[in-house]
ZAVOTOR-710478 format. One record per residue (C-alpha): residue number from 1; x, y, z. Coordinates in pm, 1 decimal. Each point is the difference from the previous one (the first is absolute). Layout:
BEGIN
NUM / X / Y / Z;
...
***
This chain:
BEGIN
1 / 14156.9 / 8653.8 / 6974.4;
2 / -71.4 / 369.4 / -81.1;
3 / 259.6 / 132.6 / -185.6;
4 / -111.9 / 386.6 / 22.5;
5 / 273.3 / 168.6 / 202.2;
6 / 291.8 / -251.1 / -127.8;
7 / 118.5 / -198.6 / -250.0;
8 / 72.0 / -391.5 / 17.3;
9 / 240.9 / -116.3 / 299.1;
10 / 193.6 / -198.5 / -201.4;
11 / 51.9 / 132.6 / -291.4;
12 / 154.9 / 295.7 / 235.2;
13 / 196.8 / -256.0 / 137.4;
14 / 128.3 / -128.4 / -316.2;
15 / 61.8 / 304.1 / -172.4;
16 / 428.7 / 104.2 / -56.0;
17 / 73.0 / 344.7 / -60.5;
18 / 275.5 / 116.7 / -200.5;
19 / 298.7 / 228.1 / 101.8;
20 / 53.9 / 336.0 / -206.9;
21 / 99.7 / -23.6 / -334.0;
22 / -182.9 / -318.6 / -125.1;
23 / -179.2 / -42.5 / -265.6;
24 / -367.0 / 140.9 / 27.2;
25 / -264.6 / -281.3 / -135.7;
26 / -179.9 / 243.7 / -195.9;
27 / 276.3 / 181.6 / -160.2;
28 / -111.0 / 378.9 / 47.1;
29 / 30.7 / 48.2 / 329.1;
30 / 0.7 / 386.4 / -28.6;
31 / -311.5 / -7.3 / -171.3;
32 / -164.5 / -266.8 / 196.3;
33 / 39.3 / 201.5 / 333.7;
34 / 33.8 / 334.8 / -176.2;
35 / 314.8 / 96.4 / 123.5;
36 / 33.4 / 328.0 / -163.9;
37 / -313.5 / 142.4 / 181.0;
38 / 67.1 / -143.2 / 317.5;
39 / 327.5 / 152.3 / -3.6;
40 / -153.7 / 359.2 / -110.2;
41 / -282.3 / -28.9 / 274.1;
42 / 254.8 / -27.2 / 295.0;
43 / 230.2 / 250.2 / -130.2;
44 / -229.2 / 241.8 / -49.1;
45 / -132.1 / -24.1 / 310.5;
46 / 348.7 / 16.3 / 162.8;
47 / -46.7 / -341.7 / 228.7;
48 / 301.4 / -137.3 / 162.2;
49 / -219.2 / -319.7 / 111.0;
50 / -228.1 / -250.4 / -203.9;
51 / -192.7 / -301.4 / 97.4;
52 / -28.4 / -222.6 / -349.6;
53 / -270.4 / -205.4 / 104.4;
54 / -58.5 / -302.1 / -260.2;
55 / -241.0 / -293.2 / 31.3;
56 / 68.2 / -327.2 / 39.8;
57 / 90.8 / -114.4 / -374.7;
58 / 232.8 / 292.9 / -92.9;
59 / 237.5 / -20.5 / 341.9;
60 / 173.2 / -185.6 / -275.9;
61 / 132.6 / 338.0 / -106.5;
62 / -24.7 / 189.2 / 325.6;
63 / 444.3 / 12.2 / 17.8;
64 / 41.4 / 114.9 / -355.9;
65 / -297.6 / 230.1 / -9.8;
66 / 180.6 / 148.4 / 290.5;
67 / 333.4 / 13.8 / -54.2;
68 / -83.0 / 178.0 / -348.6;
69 / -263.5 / 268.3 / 215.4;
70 / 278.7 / 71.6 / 263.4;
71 / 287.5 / 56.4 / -308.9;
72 / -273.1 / 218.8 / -230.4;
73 / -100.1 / 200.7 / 363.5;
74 / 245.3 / -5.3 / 219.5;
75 / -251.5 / -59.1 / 256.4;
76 / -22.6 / -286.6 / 296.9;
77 / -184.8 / -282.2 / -156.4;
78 / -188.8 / -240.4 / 240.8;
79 / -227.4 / -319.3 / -128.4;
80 / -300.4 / -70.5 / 201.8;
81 / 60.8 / -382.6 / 21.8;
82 / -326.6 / -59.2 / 144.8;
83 / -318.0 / 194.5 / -0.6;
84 / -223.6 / 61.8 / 302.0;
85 / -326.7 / -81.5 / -127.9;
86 / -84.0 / -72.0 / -458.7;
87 / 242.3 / 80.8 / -190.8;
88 / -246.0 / 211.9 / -221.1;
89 / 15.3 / 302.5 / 256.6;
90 / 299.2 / 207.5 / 104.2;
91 / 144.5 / -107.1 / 300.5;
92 / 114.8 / 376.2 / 207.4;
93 / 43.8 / -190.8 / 296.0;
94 / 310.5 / -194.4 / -151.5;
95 / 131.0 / 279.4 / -159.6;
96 / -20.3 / 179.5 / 324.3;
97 / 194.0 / -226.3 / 182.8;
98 / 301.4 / 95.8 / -216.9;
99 / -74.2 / 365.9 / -17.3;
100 / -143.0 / -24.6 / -353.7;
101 / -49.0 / 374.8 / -162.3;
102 / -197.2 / -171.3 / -297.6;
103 / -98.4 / -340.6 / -138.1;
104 / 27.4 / -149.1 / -337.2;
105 / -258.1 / -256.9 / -22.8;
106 / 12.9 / -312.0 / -242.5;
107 / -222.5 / -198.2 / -195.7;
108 / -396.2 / -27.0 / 58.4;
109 / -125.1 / 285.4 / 248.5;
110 / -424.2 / 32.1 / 78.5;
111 / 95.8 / 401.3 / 4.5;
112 / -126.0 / 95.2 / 345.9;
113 / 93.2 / 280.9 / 76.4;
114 / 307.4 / 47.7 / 232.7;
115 / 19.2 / 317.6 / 256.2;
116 / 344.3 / 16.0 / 127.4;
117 / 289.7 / -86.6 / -221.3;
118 / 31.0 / 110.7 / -387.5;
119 / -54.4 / -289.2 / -219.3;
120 / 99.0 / -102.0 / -365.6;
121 / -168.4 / -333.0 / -116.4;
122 / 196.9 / -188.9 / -322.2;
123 / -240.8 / -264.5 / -60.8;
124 / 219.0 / -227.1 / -221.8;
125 / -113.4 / 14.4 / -347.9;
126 / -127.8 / -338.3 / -86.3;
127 / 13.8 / -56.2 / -376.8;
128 / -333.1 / -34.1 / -188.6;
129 / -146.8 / -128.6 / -329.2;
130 / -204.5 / 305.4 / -156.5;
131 / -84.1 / -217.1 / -301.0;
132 / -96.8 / -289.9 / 176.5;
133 / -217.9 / 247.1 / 315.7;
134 / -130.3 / 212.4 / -305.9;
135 / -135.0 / -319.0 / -183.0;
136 / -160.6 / -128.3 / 359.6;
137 / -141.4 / 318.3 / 39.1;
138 / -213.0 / 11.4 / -340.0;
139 / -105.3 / -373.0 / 40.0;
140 / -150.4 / 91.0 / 351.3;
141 / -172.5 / 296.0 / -112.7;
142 / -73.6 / -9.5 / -381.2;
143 / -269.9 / 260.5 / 16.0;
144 / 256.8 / 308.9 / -79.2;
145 / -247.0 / 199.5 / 160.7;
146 / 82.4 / -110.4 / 383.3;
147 / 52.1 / 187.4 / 285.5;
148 / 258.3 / -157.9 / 173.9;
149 / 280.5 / 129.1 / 235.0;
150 / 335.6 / -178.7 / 23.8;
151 / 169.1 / -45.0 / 260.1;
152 / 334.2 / -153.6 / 73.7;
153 / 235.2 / -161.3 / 252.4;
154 / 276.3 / 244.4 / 111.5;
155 / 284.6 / -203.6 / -155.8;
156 / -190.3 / 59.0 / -360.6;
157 / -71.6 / 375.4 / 37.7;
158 / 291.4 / 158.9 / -219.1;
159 / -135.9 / -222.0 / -276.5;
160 / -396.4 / 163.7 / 4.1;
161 / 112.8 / 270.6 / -215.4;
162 / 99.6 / -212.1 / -282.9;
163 / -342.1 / -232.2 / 50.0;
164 / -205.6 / 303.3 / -28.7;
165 / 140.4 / 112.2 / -312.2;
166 / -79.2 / -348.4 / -119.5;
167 / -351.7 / -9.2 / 87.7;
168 / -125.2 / 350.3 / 22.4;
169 / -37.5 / 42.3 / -378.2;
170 / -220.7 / -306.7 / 20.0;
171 / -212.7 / 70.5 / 327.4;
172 / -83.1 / 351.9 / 11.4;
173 / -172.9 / -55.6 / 375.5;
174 / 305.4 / -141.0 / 210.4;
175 / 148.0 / 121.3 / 243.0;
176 / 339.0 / -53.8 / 146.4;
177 / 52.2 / 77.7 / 408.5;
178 / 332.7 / 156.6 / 70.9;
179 / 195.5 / -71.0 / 334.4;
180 / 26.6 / 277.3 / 263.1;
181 / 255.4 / -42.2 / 268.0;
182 / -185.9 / 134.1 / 333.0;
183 / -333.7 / 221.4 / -23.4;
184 / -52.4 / 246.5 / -268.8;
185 / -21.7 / 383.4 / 76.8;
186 / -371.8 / 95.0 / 39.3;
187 / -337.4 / -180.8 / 1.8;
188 / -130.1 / -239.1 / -242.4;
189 / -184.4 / 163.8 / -292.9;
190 / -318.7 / -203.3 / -116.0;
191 / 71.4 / -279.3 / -261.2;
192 / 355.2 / -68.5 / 210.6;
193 / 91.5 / -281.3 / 175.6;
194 / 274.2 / -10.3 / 274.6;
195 / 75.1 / -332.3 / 109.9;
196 / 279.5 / -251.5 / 56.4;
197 / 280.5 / 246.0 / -140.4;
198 / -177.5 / 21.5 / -305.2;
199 / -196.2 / 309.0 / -166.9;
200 / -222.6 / 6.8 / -303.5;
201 / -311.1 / 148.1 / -127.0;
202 / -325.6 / -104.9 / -86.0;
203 / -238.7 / 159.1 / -296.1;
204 / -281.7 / -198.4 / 19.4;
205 / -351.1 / 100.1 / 120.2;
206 / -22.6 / -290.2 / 257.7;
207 / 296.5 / 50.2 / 118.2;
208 / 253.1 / -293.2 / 47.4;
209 / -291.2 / -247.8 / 14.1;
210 / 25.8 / 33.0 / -387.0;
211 / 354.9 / -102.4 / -32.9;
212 / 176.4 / -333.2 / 4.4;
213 / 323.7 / -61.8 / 143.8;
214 / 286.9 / -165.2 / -185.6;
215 / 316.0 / -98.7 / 211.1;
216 / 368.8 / -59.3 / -124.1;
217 / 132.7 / -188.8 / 280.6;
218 / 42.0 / -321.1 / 127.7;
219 / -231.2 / -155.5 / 262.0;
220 / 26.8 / 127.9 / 368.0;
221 / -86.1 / 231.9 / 255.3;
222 / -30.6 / 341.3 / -210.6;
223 / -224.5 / -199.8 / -203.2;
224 / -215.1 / -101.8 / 266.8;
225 / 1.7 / 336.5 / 178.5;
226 / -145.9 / 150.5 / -352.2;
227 / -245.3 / -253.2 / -74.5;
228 / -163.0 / 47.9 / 348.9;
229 / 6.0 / 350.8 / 27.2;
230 / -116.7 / 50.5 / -340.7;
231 / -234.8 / -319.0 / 22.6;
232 / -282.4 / 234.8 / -241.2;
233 / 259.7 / -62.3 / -297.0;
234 / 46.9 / -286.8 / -235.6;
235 / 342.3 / -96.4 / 16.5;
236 / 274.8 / -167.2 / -214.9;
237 / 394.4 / -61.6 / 19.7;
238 / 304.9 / -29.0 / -206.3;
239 / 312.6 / -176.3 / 166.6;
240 / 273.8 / 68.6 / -175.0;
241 / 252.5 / -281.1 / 166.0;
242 / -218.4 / -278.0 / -143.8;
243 / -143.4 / 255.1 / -331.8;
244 / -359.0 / -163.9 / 87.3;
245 / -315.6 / 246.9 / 39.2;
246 / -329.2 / -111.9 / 150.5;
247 / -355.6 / 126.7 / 109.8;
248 / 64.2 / 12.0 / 416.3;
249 / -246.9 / -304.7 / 92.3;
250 / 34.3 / 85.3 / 383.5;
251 / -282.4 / 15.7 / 151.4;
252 / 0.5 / 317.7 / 185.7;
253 / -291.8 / -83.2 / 159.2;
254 / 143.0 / -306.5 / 209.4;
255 / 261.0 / 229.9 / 58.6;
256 / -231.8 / 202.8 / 159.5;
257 / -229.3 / -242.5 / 197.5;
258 / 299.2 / -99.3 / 146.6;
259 / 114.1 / 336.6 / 100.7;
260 / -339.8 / 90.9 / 123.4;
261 / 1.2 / -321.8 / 188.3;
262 / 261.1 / 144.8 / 183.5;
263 / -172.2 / 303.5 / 104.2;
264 / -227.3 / -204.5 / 161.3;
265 / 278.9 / -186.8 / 182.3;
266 / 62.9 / 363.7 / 90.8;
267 / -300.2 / 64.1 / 143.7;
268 / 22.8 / -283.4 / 250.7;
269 / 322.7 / 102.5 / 101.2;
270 / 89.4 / 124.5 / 409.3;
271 / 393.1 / 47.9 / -35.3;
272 / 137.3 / 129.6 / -334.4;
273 / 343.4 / -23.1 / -78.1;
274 / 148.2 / 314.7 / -205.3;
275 / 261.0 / -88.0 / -158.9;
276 / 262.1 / 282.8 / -190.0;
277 / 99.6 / -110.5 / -331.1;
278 / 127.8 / 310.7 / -81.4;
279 / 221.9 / 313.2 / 153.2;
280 / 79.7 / 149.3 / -319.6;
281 / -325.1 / 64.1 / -153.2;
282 / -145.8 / 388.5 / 48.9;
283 / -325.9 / -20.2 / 236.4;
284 / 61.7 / -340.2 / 192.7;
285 / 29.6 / 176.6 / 319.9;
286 / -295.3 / 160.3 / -34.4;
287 / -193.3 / -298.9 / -123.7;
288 / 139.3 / -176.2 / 329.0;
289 / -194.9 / 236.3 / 223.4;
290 / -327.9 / -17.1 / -179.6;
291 / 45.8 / -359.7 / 37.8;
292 / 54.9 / -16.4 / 385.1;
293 / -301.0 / 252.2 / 37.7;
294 / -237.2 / -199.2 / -254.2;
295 / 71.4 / -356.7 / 222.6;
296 / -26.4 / 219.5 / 281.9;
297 / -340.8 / 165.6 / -88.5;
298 / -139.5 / -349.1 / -88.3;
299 / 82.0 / -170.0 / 293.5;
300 / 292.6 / -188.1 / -93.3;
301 / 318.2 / -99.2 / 179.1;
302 / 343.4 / 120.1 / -289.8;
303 / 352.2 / -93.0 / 51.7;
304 / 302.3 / 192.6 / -251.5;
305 / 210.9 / -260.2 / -124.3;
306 / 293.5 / 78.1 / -213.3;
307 / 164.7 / -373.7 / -58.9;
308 / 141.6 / 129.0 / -332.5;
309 / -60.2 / -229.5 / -299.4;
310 / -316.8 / -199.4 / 103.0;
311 / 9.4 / -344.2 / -21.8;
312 / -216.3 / -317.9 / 167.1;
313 / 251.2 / -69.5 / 287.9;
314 / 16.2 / 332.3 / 86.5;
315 / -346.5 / 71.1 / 38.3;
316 / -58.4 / -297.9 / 106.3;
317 / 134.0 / 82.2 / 374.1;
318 / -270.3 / 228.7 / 5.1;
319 / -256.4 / -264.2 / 79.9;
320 / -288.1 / 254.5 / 224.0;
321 / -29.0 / 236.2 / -320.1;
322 / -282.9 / -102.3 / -164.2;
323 / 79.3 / 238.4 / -358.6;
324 / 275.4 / 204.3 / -123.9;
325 / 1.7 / 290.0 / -209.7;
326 / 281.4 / 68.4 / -223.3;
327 / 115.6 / 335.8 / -35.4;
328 / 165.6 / -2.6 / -334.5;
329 / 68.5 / 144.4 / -354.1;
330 / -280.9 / -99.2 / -225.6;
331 / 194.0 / -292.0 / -150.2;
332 / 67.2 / -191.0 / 309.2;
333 / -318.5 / 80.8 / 186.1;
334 / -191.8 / -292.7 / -162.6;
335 / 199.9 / -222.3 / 192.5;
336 / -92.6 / -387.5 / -65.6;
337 / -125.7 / -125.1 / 384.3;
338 / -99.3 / -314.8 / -172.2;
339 / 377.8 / -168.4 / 225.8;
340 / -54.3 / 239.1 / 318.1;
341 / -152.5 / -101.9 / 301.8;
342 / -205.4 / 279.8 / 26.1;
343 / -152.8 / 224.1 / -313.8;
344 / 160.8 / 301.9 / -94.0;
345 / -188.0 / 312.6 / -187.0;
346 / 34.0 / 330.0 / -99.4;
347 / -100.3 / 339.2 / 168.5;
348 / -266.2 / 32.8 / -229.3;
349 / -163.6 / -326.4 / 61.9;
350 / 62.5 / 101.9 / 399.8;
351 / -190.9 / 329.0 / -59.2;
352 / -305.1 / -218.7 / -211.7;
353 / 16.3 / -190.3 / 308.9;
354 / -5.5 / 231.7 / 286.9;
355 / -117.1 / 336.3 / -104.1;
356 / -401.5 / -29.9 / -97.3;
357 / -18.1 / 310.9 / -219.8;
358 / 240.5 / -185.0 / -297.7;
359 / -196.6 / -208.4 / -215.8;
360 / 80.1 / -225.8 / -248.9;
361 / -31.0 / 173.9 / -331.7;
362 / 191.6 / -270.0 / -213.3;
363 / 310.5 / 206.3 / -7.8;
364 / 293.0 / -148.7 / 123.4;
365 / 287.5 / 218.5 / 195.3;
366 / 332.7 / -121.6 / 19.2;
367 / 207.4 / 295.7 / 76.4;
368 / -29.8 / 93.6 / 410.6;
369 / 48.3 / 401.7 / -135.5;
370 / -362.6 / 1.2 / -99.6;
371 / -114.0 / -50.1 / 341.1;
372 / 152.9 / 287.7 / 158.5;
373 / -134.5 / 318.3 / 60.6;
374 / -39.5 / 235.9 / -255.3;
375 / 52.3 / -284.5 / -279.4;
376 / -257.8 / -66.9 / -251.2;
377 / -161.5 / -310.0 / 166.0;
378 / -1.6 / 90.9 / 396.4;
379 / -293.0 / -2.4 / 187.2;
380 / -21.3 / 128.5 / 320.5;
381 / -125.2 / -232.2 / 285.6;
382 / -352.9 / 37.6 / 118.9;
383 / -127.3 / 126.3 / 323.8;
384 / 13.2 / -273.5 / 313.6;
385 / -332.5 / -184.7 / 31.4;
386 / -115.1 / -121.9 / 375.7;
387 / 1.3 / -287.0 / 16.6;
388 / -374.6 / -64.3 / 138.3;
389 / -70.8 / 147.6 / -410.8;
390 / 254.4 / -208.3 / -160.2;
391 / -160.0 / -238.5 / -274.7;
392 / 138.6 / -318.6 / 71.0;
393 / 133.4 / -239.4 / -259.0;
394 / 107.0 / -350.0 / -84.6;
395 / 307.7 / -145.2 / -90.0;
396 / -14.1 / -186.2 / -345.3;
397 / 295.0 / -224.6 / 46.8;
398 / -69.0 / -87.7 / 364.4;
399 / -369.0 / 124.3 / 64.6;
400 / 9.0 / 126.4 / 320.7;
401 / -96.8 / 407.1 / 61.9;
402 / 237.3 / 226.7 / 5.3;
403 / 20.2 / 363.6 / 37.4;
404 / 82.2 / 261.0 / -291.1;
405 / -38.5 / 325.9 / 123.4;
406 / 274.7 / 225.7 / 130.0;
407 / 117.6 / 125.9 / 350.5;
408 / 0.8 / 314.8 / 121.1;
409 / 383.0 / 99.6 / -10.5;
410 / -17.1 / 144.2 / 331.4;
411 / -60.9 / -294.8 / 163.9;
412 / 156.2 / -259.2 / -194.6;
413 / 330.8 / 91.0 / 43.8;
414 / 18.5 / -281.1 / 258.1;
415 / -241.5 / -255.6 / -46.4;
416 / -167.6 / -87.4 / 324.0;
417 / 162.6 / -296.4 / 177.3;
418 / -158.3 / -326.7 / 18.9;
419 / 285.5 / -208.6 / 142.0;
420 / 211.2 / 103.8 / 341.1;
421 / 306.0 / -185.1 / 123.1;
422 / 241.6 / 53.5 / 336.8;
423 / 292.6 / 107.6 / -131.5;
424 / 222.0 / -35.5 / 302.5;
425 / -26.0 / -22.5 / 372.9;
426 / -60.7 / 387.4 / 72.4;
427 / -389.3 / -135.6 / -142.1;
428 / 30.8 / 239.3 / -315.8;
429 / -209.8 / -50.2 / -280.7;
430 / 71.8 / -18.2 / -339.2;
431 / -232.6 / -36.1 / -331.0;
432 / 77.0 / -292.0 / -182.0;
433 / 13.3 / 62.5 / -386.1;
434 / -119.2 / -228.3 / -272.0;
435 / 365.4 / -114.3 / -53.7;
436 / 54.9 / -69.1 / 335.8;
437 / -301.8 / -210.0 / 69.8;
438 / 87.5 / -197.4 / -328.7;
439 / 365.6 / -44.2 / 143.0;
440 / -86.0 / -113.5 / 350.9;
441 / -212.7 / -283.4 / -152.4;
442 / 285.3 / -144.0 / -192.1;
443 / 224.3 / -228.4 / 207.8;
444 / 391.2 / -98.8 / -84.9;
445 / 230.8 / -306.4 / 103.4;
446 / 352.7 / 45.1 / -30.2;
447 / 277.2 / -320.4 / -68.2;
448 / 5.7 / -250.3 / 289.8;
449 / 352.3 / -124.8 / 112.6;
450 / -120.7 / -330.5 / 17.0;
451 / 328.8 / -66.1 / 190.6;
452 / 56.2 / -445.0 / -56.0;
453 / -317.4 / -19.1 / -236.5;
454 / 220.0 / 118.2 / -340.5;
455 / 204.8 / -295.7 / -155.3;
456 / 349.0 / 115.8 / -77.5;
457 / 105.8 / -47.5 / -369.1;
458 / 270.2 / 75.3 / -246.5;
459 / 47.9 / 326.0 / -245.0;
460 / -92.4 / -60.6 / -312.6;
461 / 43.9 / 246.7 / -281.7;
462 / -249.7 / 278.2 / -49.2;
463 / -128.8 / 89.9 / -374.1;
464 / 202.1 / 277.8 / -177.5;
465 / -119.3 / 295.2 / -182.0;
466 / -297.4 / 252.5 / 60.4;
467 / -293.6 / -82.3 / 103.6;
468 / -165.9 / 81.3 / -275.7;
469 / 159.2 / -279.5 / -206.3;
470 / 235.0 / -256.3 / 212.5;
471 / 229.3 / -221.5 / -242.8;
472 / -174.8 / -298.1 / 143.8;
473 / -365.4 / 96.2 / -71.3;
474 / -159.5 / -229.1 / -250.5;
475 / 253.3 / -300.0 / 52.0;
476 / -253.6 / -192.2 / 225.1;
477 / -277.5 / 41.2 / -290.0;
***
């Protein structure tokens, strides 16, 4: 089961929190959730209301981390129990709901940038072995004269100071990225690279083609996100939990047949499914329109789905939607439809799909902001072509002709009908939509009575517990 948007079912239900007062497992609580800072952040910004906003595996903390934010404040302390979409993004719509003025955000974040609240992010500082990550680092790269830029998982970023005084010395061509909290001021100068929440610079003459990528981190979806946007670069890993270091042996290519694979799913689509991941991240409005316009120009049928956290059951009452396309941060876009009925891809593989003047180039784009006007990888849709001039093509997965080119806007607004039904006895006629002619071929049977036919027998006792482990499970075997 895809675990992007939320974290194991029962492990959540498993989980006991602790009242105020009790003990703290890792000892420092102030310094763990920076307490000091946090406290400093909403006082000088004079807020009488905070959302705290913690993942999954620190609600552990959520009552004491508040009760000691609403005695250092003396503001209205709420705890989002439950976010609306990943945990990794800020959730304004929760913190609306209570009248939020600002939002203290816990543990890992993927940075997007947020438009309407003010937001402080206290990633927890996870401890780390310089030694042991300084020792990994020279037996990956022994040549000291490597270019290599490091970058880190959130949790580990206060401790990238220290690791470059270690290494620096040594490697006179690394370079550390630096996290920035929304976009910087300005654009990009050349040599800089703005991606992700991070920032660093590049020296060499090729550009970041001449750089390797070293990662201190354990395995997951920031990983991931890296390796296929920056699929040019070599890259390696350093997890501090297990203090193991390794040469990344995924094959990014597989990786990328299989999203590609997808675009041609794409391609054969008739009704897309959008689906919002996301109403916190700057630009998803925006990217929601181009969307509906891009289906619309190629011919496609698109439904707006917002069914929060996406999960197989969900989508799977969706049956007449042939794709979705997951409108996301960049972490949870490369959503796992290996379990879902139907695949489920990003905007950019939607735009490879349906607009003809984006080629493959080998780069991969996994944050939806590129695609939007005036961003550095938009490209503007291409004049209609009649359709008498349209080259036609062939579909590789089921190899019947399809057609690529796009609509003229004017006149796709409302795609022609092919299907007319009586709608009631005044003989009006109505256009059946894809949906609806799916629907009308399914048939239901609800419970019979059966009145004389059902043999009448005693209560026995039920099992006991949840149903996600009954006491009796397991006796039988």
């Amino acid at each position: 089961m895809a675990t992007a948007f939320s974290s194991d079912g029962e492990a959540a239900l498993r989980r006991e929190l602790r009242a105020a007062g009790a003990a703290a497992p890792r000892g420092d609580l102030d310094g763990f959730y920076e307490m000091g800072r946090a406290a400093a952040f909403v006082r000088d910004g004079g807020f009488r209301k905070v959302a705290l906003q913690f993942p999954d595996e620190l609600l552990v903390d959520a009552v004491e981390v508040a009760a000691r934010m609403e005695a250092a404040t003396g503001a209205e302390v709420y705890v989002l129990g439950d976010t609306t979409y990943g945990s990794c993004c800020v959730d304004e719509v929760a913190a609306e709901h209570v009248g939020a003025e600002a939002v203290l955000h816990y543990g890992p974040a993927c940075l997007s940038p947020c438009r309407k609240l003010p937001v402080l992010h206290i990633f927890g500082q996870q401890p780390l072995d310089i030694g042991r990550c300084t020792e990994a680092f020279r037996e990956l790269y022994p040549e000291r004269q490597s270019r290599v830029v490091v970058l880190s998982d959130v949790v580990y970023a206060h401790a990238m100071g220290e690791l470059e005084q270690q290494l620096y010395p040594e490697y006179p061509n690394i370079v550390f990225s630096r996290l920035v909290c929304g976009d910087p001021p300005g654009p990009a100068v050349p040599g800089e690279e703005r991606k992700f929440g991070r920032q660093f610079w590049v020296e060499a003459a090729g550009g970041l083609q001449d750089y390797a990528m070293f990662y201190v981190g354990a395995e997951g979806l920031a990983l991931t996100n890296f390796m296929l946007t920056w699929n040019c670069c070599p890259f390696s890993s350093f997890n501090p939990i297990t203090g193991c270091s390794r040469h990344e042996t995924l094959n990014v290519n597989r990786a990328l047949m299989r999203r590609l694979y997808l675009v041609e799913r794409a391609r054969d689509a008739r009704v897309v499914g959008i689906l919002v991941g996301t109403l916190g991240v700057a630009g998803y409005l925006t990217l929601l329109q181009h969307l509906r316009e891009l289906l619309c120009r190629a011919g496609k049928r698109s439904y707006t789905l917002a069914v929060g956290k996406p999960n197989p059951a969900k989508l799977a009452n969706f049956l007449e939607v042939d794709i979705f396309v997951l409108v996301a941060c960049a972490q949870n876009s490369l959503l796992d439809s290996s379990d879902f009925y139907r695949p489920v891809v990003t905007p950019y593989e939607l735009e490879l799909a349906c607009n003809p003047a984006r080629e493959w180039t080998g780069s991969y784009l996994t944050d939806f902001r590129d695609l939007l006007p005036d961003a550095c990888a938009h490209i503007e849709l291409p004049p209609p072509v009649p359709s008498v001039e349209a080259v036609p093509d062939v579909s590789l997965i089921t190899g019947k002709m399809r057609a690529t080119h796009l609509c003229d806007p004017s006149t796709s607004q409302l795609p022609p009908s092919t299907a007319l039904a009586c709608r009631d006895e005044t003989r009006a006629l109505v256009e059946i939509s894809p949906a609806a002619s799916f629907l009308e071929s399914r048939s239901w049977r609800g419970l019979e009575q059966q009145l004389g036919q059902t043999p009448v027998s005693k209560a026995v006792e039920g099992r006991r517990g949840i149903a996600i482990a009954y006491e009796d499970e397991g006796c039988e075997q």
